[in-house]
C-alpha positions as CSV (number, residue, x, y, z in Angstrom):
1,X,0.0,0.0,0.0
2,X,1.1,3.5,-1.5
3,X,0.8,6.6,1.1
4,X,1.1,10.1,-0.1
5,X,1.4,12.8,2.7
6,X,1.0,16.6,1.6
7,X,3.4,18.6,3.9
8,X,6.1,17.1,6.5
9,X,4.2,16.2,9.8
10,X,5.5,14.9,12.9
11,X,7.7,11.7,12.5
12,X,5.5,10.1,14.7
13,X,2.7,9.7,12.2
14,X,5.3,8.7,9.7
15,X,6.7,5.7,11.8
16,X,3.3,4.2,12.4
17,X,2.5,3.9,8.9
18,X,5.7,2.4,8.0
19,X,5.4,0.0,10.8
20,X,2.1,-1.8,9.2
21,X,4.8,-2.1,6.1
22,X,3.3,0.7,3.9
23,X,5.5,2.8,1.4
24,X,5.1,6.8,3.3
25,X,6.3,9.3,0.4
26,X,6.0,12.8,2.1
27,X,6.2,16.0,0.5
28,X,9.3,18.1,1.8
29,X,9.0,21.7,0.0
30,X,8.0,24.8,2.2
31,X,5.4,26.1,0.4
32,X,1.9,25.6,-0.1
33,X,1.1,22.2,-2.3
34,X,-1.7,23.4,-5.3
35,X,-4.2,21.1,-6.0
36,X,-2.7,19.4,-9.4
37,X,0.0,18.7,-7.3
38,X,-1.9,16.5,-4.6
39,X,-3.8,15.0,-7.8
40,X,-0.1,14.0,-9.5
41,X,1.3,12.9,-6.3
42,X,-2.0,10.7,-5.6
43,X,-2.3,9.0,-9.0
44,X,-0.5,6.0,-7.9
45,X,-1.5,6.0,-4.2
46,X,-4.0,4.6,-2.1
47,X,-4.5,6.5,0.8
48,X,-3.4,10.4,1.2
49,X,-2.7,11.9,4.9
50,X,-3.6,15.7,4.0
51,X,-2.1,18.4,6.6
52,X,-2.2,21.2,3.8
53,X,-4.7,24.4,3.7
54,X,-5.0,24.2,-0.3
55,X,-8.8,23.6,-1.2
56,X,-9.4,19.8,-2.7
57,X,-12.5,20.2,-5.2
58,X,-14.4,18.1,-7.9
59,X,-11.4,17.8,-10.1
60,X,-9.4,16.8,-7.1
61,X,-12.2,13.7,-6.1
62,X,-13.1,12.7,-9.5
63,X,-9.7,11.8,-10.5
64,X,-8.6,10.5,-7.1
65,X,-11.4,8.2,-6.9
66,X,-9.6,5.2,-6.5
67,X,-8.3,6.6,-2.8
68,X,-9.1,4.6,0.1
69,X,-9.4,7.8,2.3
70,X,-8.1,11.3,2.7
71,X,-7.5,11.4,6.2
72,X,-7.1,15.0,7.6
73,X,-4.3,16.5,9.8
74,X,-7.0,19.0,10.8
75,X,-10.6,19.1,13.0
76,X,-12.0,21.8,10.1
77,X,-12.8,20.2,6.9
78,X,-13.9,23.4,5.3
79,X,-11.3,23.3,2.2
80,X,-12.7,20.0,1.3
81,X,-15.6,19.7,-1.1
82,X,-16.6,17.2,1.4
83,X,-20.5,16.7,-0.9
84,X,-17.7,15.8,-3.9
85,X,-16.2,13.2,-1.7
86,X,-19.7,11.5,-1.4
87,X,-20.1,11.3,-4.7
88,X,-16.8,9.6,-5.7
89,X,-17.0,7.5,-2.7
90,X,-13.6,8.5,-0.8
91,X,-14.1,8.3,2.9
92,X,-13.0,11.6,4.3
93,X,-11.2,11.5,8.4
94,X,-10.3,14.2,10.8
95,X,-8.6,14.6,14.0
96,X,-11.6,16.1,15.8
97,X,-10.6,14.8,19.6
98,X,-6.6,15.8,19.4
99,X,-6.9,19.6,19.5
100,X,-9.8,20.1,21.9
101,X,-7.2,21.4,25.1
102,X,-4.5,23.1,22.9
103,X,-7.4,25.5,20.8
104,X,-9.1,26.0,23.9
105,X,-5.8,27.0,26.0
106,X,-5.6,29.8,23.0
107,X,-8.6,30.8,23.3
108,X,-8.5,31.5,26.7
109,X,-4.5,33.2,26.4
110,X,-6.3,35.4,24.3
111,X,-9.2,36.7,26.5
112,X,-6.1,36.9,29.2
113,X,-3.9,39.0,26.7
114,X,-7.0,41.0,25.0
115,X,-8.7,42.1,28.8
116,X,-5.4,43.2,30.1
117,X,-3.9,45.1,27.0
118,X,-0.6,42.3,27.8
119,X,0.4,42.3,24.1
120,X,0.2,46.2,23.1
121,X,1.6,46.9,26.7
122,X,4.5,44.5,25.5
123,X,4.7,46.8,22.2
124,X,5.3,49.6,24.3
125,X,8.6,48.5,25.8
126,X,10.2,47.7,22.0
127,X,8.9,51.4,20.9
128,X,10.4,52.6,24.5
129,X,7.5,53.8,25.7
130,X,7.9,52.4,29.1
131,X,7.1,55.7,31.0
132,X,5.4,57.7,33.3
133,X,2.3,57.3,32.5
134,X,-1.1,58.1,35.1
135,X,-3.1,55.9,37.2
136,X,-6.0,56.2,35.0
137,X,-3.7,55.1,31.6
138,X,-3.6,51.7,29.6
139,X,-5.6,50.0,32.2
140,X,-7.2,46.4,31.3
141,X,-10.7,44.7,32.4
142,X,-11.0,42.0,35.1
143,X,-13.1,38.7,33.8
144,X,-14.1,37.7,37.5
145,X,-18.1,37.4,36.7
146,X,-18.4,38.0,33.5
147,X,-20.5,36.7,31.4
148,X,-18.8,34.2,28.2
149,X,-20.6,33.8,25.5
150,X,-20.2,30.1,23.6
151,X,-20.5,30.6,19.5
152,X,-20.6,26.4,19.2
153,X,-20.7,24.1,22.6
154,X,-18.5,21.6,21.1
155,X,-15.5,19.8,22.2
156,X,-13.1,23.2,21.7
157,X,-16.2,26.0,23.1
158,X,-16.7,22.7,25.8
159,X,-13.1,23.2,27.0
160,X,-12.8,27.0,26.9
161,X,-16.1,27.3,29.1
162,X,-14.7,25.0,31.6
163,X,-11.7,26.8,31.9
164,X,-13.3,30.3,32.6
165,X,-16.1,28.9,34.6
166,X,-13.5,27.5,36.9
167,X,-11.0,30.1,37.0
168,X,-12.8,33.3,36.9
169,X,-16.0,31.8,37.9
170,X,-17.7,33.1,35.0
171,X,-21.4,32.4,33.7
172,X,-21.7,31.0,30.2
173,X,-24.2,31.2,27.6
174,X,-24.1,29.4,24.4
175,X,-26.0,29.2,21.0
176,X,-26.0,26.1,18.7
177,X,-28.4,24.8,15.9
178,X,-29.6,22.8,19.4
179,X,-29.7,22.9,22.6
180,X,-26.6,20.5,24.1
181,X,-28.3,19.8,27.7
182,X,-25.8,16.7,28.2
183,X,-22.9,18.9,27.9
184,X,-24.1,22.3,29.4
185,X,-25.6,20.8,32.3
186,X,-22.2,20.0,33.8
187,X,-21.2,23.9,33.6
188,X,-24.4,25.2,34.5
189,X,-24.4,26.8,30.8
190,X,-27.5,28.7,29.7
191,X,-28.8,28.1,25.8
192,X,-29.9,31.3,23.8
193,X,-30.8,32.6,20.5
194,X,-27.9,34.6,18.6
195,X,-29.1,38.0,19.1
196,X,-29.2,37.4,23.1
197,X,-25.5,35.6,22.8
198,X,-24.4,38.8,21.4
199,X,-26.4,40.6,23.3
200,X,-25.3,39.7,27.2
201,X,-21.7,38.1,25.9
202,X,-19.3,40.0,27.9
203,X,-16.6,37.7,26.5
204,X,-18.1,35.7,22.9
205,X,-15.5,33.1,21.9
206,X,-16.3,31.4,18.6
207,X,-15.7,27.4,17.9
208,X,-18.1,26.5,15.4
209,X,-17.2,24.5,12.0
210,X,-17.5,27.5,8.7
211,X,-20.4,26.8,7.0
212,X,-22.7,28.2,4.0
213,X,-24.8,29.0,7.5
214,X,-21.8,30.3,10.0
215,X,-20.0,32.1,7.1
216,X,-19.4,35.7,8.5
217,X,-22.1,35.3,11.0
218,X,-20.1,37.9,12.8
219,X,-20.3,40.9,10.5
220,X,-21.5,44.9,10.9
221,X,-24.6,43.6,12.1
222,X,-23.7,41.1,14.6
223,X,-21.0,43.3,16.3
224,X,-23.6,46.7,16.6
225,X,-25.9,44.6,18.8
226,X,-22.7,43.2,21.0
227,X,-21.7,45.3,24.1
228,X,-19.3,48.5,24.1
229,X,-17.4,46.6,26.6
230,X,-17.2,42.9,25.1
231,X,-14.1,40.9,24.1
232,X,-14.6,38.8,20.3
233,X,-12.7,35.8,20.3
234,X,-12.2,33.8,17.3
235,X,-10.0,30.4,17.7
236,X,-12.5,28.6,14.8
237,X,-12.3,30.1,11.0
238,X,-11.1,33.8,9.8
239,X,-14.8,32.9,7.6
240,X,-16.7,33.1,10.7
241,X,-16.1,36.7,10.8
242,X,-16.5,39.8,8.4
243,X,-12.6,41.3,8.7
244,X,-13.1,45.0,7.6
245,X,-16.4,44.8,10.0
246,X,-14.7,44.1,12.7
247,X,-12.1,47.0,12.0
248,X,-15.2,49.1,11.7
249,X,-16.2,48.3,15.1
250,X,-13.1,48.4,17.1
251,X,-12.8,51.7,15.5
252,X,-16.4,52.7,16.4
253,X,-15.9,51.4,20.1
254,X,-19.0,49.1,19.1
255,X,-16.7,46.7,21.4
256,X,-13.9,47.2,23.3
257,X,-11.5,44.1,22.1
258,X,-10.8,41.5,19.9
259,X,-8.9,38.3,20.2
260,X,-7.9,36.5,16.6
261,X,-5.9,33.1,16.0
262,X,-7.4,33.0,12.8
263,X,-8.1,35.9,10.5
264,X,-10.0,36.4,7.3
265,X,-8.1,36.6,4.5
266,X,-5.4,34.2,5.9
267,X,-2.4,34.6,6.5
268,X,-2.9,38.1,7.4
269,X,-0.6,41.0,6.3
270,X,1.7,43.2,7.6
271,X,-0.1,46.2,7.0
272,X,-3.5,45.4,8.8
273,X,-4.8,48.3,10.7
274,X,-5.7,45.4,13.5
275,X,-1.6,44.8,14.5
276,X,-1.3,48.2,15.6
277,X,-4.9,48.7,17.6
278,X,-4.9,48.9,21.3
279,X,-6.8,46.3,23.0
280,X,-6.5,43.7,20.1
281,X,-4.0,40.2,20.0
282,X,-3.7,38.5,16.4
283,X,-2.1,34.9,16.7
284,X,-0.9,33.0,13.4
285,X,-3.0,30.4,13.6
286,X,-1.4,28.4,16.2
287,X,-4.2,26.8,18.1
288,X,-3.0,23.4,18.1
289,X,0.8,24.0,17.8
290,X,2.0,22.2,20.6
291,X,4.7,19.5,20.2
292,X,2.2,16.9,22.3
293,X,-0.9,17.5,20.2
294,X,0.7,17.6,16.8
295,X,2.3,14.5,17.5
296,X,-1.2,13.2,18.9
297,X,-2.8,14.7,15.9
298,X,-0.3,12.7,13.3
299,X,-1.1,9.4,15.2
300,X,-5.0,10.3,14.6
301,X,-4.9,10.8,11.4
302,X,-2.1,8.1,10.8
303,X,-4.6,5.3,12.6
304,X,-7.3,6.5,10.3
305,X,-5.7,5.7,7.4
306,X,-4.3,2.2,8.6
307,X,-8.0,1.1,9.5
308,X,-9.6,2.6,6.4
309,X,-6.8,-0.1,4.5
310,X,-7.3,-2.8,6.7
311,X,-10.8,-3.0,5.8
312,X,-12.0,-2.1,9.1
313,X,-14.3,1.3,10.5
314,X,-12.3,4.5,10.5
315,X,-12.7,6.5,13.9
316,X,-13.0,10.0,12.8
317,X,-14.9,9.4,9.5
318,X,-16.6,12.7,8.6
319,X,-18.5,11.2,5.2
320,X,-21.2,8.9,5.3
């Protein structure tokens, strides 16, 4: 059996393939992989363990077919035409239980580094502006009792709630398509509609998947009804939020912060008035970049691939 993997992962993954005796070619470049590339590299292949961002389509699936799975290095599946998988029959995979801790530990540094200004404050020192400076100056917000608002109760939003409701003792209110009373019971979490999320959120921290339905749910709109005084959080998809709306109401003092490990185009550039507002932390996308959850997220995605040629039921199968 033939293994193609897009981008150089954690050995780890690598090793437990070649253990069940496959042949593991991995692509070694530093640079993003285009989609006639995966489709060359896959021709002769029967499984491919895909860690890139680059969008797999129609073309992709129609002349990949013969694939025994496309196991993902990643919980999102939005740059896969996951309806065109379906249709050619290739069983899709994630590695939806790896990240869960590691996004929700960024999620929550962020609310820490956003409410207390800690990363312009930091700027400060390398512009040497560490000086006087008045009581009343560059002072932060204190989370103890504040309400967080849960954009998606799954595993990641699961995670960051129980982290704030036990540290800062901190209410939470969620929205999903449904209520989640198994999960939300255990936190004492509250289930609204959006408008009241955004509404009461005094903290809103988003971990939904990016969807036709979710895609800029958080645009002019959205951020007009939130409180002057609330903290926007995205650890998900840049998608989830409109980017120049957000701008518009940082600028506007519609809210007071924002919190970003994903952004909307990504990467981000240089030259986005967001780097140099007060009150605002942008991350590159490092939500599960930890040595122990990559490596946990390579052996996921690594054990998907081995059942799916073994014959037997894939874990983390995200097509029917």
């Amino acid at each position: 059996m033939k293994i193609f993997v897009s981008t150089k992962i954690p050995q780890v993954g690598i090793e437990l393939l070649k253990s069940r005796g496959y042949s593991v070619t991995a692509n070694q470049e530093r640079r993003r992989i285009s989609e006639d590339e995966v489709i060359a590299n896959c021709k002769d292949k029967d499984a491919l363990l895909y860690a890139s961002s680059t969008r797999l389509t129609e073309k992709f699936f129609k002349q990949c077919a013969h694939l025994k799975i496309v196991a993902l290095m990643s919980a999102g599946y939005d740059h896969i035409a996951i309806d065109m998988a379906r249709r050619y029959g290739v069983p899709v995979s994630n590695v939806s239980d790896a990240l869960n801790k590691a996004t929700a530990d960024v999620a929550f540094l962020l609310m820490l580094t956003v409410s207390r200004n800690a990363f312009q404050s930091s700027q400060r020192i390398n512009r040497n502006e560490w000086s006087f400076s008045f009581p009343t100056e560059n002072l932060g917000v204190e989370l103890y009792g504040k309400t967080l608002g849960v954009f998606g109760l799954g595993s990641i939003g699961y995670e960051m709630a129980k982290k704030a409701r036990m540290m800062y003792d901190m209410p939470i209110i969620y929205h999903n398509r449904s209520p989640r009373h198994s999960v939300a019971d255990t936190l004492d979490a509250r289930y609204v509609d959006f408008d009241t999320l955004l509404e009461e959120s005094d903290v809103l921290s988003v971990h939904a998947n990016l969807t036709d339905q979710t895609r800029e749910r958080f645009n002019r709109a959205a951020f007009r009804k939130m409180k002057p005084t609330a903290i926007f959080i995205n650890t998900a998809r840049g998608g989830l939020h409109n980017e120049p709306d957000l701008i518009e109401a940082l600028n506007k003092k519609e809210i007071w912060g924002a919190g970003l490990d994903v952004t909307n185009p990504e990467p981000m550039q240089a030259d986005n008035p967001l780097l140099a507002m007060p009150n605002v932390c942008v991350l590159p996308h490092i939500g599960s970049a930890t040595v122990e959850t990559r490596n946990a997220m390579a052996n996921t995605a690594a054990r998907n691939i081995i059942a799916a040629l073994s014959g037997e039921k894939i874990p983390h199968q995200i097509t029917d």
